[in-house]
C-alpha positions as CSV (number, residue, x, y, z in Angstrom):
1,X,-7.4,-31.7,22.8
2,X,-10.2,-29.9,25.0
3,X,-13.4,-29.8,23.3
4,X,-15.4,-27.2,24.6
5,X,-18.5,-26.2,23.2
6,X,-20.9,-23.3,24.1
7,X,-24.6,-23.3,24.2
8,X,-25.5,-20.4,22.5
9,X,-29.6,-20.8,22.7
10,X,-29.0,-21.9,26.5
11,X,-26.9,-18.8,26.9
12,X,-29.1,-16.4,25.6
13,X,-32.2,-18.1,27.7
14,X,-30.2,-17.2,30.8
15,X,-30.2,-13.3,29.6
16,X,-33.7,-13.0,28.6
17,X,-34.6,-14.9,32.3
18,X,-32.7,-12.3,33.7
19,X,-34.0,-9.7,32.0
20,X,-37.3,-11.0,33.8
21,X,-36.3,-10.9,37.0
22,X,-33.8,-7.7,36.8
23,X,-37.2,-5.8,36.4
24,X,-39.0,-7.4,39.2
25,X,-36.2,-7.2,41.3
26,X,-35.4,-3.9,40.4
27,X,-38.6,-1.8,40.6
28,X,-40.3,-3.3,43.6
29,X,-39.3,-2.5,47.2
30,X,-38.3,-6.5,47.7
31,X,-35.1,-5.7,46.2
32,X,-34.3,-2.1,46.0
33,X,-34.5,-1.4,50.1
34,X,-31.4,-1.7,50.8
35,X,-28.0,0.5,49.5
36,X,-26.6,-2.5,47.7
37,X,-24.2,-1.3,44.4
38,X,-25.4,-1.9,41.0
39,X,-22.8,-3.9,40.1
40,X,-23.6,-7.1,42.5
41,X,-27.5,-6.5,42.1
42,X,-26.3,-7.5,38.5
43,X,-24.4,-10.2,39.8
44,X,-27.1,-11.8,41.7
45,X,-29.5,-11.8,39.1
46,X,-27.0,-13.5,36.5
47,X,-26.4,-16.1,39.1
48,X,-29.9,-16.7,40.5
49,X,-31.2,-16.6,36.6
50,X,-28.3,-19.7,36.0
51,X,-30.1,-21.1,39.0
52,X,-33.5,-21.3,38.0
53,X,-32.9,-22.5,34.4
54,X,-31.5,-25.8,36.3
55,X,-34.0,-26.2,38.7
56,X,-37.1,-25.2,36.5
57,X,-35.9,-25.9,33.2
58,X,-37.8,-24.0,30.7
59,X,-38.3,-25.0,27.5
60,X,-35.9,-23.7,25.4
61,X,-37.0,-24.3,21.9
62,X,-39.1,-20.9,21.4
63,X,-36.0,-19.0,21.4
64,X,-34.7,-16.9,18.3
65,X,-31.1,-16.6,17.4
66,X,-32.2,-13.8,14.6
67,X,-32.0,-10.4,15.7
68,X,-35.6,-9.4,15.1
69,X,-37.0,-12.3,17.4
70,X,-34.2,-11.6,20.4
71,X,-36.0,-7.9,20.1
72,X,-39.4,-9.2,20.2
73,X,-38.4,-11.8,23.2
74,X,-37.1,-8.8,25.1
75,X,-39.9,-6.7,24.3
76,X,-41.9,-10.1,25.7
77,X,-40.4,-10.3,28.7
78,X,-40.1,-7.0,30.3
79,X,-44.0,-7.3,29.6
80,X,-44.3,-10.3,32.2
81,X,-41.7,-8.5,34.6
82,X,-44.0,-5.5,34.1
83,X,-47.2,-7.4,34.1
84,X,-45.3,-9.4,38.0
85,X,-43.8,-5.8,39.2
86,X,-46.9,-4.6,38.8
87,X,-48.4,-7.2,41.5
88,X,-45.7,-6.6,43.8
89,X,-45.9,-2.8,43.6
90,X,-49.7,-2.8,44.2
91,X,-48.9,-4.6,47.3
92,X,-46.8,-2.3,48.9
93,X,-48.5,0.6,47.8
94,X,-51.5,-0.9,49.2
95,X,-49.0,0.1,53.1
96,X,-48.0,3.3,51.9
97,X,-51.3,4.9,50.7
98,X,-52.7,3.8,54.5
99,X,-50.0,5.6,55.9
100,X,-50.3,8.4,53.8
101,X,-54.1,8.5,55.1
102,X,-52.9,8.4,58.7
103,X,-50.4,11.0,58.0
104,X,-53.0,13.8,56.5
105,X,-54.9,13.0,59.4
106,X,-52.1,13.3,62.0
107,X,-50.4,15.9,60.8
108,X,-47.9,14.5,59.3
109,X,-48.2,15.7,56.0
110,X,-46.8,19.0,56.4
111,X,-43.2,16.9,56.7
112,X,-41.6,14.0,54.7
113,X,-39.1,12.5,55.5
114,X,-36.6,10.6,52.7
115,X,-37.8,7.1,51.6
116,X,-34.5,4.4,52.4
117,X,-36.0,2.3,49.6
118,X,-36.9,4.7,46.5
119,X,-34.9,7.7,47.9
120,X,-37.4,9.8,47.4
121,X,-39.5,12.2,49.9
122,X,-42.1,10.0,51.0
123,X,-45.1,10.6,54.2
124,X,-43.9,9.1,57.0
125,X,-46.2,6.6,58.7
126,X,-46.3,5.9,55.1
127,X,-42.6,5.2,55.2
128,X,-43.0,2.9,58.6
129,X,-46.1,1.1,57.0
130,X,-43.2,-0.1,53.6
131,X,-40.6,-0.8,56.7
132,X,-43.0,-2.9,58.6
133,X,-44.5,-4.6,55.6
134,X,-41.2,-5.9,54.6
135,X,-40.5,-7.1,58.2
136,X,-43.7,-9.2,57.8
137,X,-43.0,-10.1,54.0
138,X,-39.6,-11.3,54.7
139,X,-40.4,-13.3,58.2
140,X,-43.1,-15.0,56.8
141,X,-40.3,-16.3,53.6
142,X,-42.1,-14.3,51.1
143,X,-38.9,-13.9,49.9
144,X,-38.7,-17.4,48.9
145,X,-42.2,-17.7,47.0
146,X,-41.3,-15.0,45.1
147,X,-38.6,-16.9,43.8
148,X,-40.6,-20.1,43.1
149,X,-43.4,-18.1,41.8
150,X,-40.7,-17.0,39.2
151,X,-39.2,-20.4,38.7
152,X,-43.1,-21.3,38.2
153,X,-43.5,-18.3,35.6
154,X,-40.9,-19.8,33.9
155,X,-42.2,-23.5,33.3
156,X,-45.4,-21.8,32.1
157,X,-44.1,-19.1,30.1
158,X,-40.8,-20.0,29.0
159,X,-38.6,-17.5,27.7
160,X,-39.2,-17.2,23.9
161,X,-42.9,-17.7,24.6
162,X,-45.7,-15.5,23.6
163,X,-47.5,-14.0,26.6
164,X,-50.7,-11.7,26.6
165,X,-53.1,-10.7,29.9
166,X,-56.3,-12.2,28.5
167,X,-58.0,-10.7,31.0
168,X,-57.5,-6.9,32.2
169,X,-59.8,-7.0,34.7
170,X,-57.4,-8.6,36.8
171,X,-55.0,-5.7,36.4
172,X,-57.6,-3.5,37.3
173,X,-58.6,-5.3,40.5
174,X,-54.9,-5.6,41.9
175,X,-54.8,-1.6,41.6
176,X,-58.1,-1.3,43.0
177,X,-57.1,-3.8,46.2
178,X,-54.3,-0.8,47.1
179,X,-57.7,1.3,48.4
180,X,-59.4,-1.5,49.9
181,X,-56.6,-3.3,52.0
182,X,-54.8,0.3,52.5
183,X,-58.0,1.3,54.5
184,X,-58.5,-1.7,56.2
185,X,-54.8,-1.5,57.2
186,X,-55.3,1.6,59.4
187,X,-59.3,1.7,59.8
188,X,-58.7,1.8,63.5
189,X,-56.6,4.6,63.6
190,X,-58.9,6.9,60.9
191,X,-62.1,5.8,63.2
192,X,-60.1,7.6,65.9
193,X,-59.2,10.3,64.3
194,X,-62.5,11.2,62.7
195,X,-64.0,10.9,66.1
196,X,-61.5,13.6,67.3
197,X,-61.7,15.6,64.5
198,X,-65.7,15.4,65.3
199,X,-65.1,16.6,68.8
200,X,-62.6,19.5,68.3
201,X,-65.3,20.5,65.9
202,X,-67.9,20.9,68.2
203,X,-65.5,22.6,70.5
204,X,-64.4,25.3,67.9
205,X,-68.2,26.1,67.5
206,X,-69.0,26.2,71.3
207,X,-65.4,28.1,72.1
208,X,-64.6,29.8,69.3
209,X,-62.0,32.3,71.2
210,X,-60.2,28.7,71.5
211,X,-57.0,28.2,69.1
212,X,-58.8,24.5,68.2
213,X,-55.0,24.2,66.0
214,X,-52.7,24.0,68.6
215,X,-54.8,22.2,70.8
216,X,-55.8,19.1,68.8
217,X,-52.4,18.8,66.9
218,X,-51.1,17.3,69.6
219,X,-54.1,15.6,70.8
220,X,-54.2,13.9,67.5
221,X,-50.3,12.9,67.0
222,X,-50.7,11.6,70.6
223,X,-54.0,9.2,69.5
224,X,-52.9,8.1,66.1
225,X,-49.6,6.8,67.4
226,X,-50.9,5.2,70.4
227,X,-53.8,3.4,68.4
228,X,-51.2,2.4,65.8
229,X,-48.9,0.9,68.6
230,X,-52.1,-1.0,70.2
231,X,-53.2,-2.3,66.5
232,X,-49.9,-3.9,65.0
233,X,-50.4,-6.9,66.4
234,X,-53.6,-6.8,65.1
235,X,-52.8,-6.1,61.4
236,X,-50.0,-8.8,60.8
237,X,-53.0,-11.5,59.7
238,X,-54.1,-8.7,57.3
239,X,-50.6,-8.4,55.8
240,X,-50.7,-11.9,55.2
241,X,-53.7,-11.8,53.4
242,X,-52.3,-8.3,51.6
243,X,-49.3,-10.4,50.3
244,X,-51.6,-13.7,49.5
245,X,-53.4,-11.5,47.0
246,X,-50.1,-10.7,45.5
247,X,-49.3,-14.5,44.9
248,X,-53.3,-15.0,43.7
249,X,-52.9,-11.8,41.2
250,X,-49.5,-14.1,39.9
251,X,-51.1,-17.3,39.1
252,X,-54.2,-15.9,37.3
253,X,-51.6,-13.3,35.6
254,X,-48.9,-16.6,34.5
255,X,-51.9,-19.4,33.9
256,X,-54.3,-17.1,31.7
257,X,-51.3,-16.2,29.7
């Protein structure tokens, strides 16, 4: 006769790993940009969380059969997706909030277009900044260290585990990084802008029978994108370093746990 028996701790480690990585996945534009259905986003996790419990192998001894600690292990995990997501979200806000700068300065602002990755009404360089990011993200195989920084989360925090952020300063410095690198993203494009906004200001006071409004609108859609266009190839080192802060923020996160 066939003797089959079934892991039930091993099992249940596979569900709490994807529990871990549905969130990330899930909340973060590295996952949720493009229309795929529910049902094999589902899929995918399931079979990548199979995946990394062969290749990392996690220690599975922490886990809980009882009811109370699956609970708590839940409740333990979505804090470490929340505590990754969190990272990763910073990140790409970091592109949106410089685009939303360029866009009150442009013009912009007075029109949003729909977001393909949150569905939402979002600015638009704002939207073109999230577009471009992930360009950069995924041709530079960010893609893949995400998925090793997970598989490394999961030797050092195995599901089961207890996990705490000893230190929220670094929380607080990841959200304050989406100011900093959002500026520097587009600092040549606000320099411009300001400089125009200086001249058209000085104009209104020596012409004042001059509509200023429909006379630097135009001006100013016509500089921003032109010094946006002349500065890409200027910004992708900075988006490397963007996204190296996100994998810095995740090893101090996972090894002060």
């Amino acid at each position: 006769m066939l003797d089959i028996s079934i892991n039930t701790v091993w099992i249940i480690a596979v569900l709490l790993v994807a529990v871990r990585l549905g969130v990330v996945f899930f909340t973060t534009p590295l996952y949720s940009f493009a229309p795929v259905p529910a049902k094999i986003k589902i899929v995918f996790i399931l079979a990548l969380s199979i995946v990394l419990m062969f290749a990392a192998k996690p220690n599975t001894s922490l886990i809980s059969v009882s009811l109370g600690g699956l609970a708590l292990a839940c409740i333990t995990e979505l804090f470490i997706a929340a505590v990754l997501a969190f990272g990763m979200q910073a990140t790409f806000a970091a592109f949106q909030w410089g685009g939303r700068v360029i866009d009150m300065q442009i013009g912009f602002s007075v029109a949003n277009i729909i977001d393909p990755a949150t569905k939402t009404r979002a600015p638009l360089m704002g939207t073109v900044f999230s577009i471009l990011a992930l360009m950069v993200f995924y041709s530079i195989d960010g893609h893949h260290f995400v998925i090793r920084g997970l598989a490394y989360s999961l030797k050092m925090i195995p599901p089961g585990a207890a996990f705490s952020v000893k230190d929220p300063m670094l929380v607080i410095s990841q959200f304050g990084a989406i100011f900093s690198f959002g500026l520097m993203a587009v600092a040549p494009v606000v320099f411009s802008l300001t400089m125009i906004d200086f001249v058209i200001a000085i104009t209104a006071k020596t012409m004042p029978q001059m509509n200023v409004f429909f006379v630097s609108l135009p001006l100013k859609i016509f500089v921003g994108l032109v010094m946006f266009a002349l500065t890409i190839k200027y910004m992708l080192p900075l988006f490397e370093r963007i996204f190296s802060s996100m994998f810095r923020y995740w090893d101090k996160a996972i090894v002060g746990a």
